[in-house]
C-alpha positions in Angstrom: -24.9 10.8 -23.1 -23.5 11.3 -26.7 -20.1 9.8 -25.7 -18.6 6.9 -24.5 -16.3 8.5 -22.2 -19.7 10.1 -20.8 -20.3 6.6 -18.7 -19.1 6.4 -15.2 -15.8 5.8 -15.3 -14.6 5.3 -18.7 -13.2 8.3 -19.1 -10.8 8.0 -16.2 -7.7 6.8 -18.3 -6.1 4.6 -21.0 -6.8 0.6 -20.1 -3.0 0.5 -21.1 -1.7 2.9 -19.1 -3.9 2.0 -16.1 -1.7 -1.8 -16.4 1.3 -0.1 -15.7 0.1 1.2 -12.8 0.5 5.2 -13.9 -2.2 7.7 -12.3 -4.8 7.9 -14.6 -5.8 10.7 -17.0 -9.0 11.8 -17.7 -10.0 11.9 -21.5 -12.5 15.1 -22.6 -14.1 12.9 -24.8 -14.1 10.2 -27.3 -12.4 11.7 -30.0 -9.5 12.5 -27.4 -9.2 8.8 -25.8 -9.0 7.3 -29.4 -6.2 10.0 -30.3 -4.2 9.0 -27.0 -5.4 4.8 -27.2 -4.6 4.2 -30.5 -0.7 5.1 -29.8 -0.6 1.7 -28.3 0.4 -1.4 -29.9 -1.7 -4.0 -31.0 -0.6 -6.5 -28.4 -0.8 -3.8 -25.2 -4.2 -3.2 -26.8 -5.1 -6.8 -26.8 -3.7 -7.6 -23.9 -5.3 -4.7 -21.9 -8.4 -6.2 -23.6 -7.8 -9.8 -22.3 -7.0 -8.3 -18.5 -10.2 -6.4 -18.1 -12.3 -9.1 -19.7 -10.9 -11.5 -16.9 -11.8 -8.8 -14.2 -15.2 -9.0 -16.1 -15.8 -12.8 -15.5 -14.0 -13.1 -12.3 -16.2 -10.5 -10.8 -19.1 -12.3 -12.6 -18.8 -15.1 -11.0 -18.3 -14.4 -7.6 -21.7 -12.3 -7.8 -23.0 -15.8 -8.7 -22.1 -17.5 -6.0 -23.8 -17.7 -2.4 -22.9 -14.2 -0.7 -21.7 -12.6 -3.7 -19.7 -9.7 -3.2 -20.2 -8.4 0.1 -18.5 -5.3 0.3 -16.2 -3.2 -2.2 -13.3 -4.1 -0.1 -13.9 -7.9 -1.7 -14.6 -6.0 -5.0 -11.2 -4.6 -5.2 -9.4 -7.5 -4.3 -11.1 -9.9 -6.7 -9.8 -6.8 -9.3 -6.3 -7.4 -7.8 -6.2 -10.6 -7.8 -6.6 -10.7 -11.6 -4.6 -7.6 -12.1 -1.7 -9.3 -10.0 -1.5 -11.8 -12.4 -1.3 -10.1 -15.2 1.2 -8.0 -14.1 2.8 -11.2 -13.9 2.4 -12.6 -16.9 4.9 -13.4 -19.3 2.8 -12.6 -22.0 2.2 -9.0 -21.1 3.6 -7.1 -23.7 6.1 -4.3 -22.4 6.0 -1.0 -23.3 8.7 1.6 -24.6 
């Protein structure tokens, strides 16, 4: 793995893009996914930054606690429940 976007997953599509909900686009490589990431604002970068390091310690922290996560089923909705409220947010900057 000489690439970033060679990790499971991380090539599947802009972490700004993915917040409003588009399909996601797979990037070729790094050098591609900076080209396309880097047309994003400061703020939609920072915010996009701020939602997936909530899913981070949300997800974190339910492993911690007795039963963890059980099934991917709970996964995804500890994932929605934080993306759910950042979609909400009034702070989340809007694009276009």
């Amino acid at each position: 793995m000489n690439e970033l976007t060679s990790f499971g997953g991380t090539a599947e599509g802009c972490p700004v893009c993915l917040d409003e909900h588009s399909d996601p686009l797979p990037f070729a490589s790094d050098s591609a996914a900076l080209a396309h990431i880097s047309k994003h604002s400061p703020a939609e970068l920072a915010f996009a930054l701020l939602t997936y390091k909530a899913i981070l310690q949300h997800v974190l922290t339910a492993v911690d606690e007795p039963g963890g996560i059980p099934t991917e089923h709970h996964l995804e909705e500890l994932m929605g429940d934080v993306e759910d409220t950042a979609w909400r947010s009034p702070a989340r900057p809007r694009q276009g």
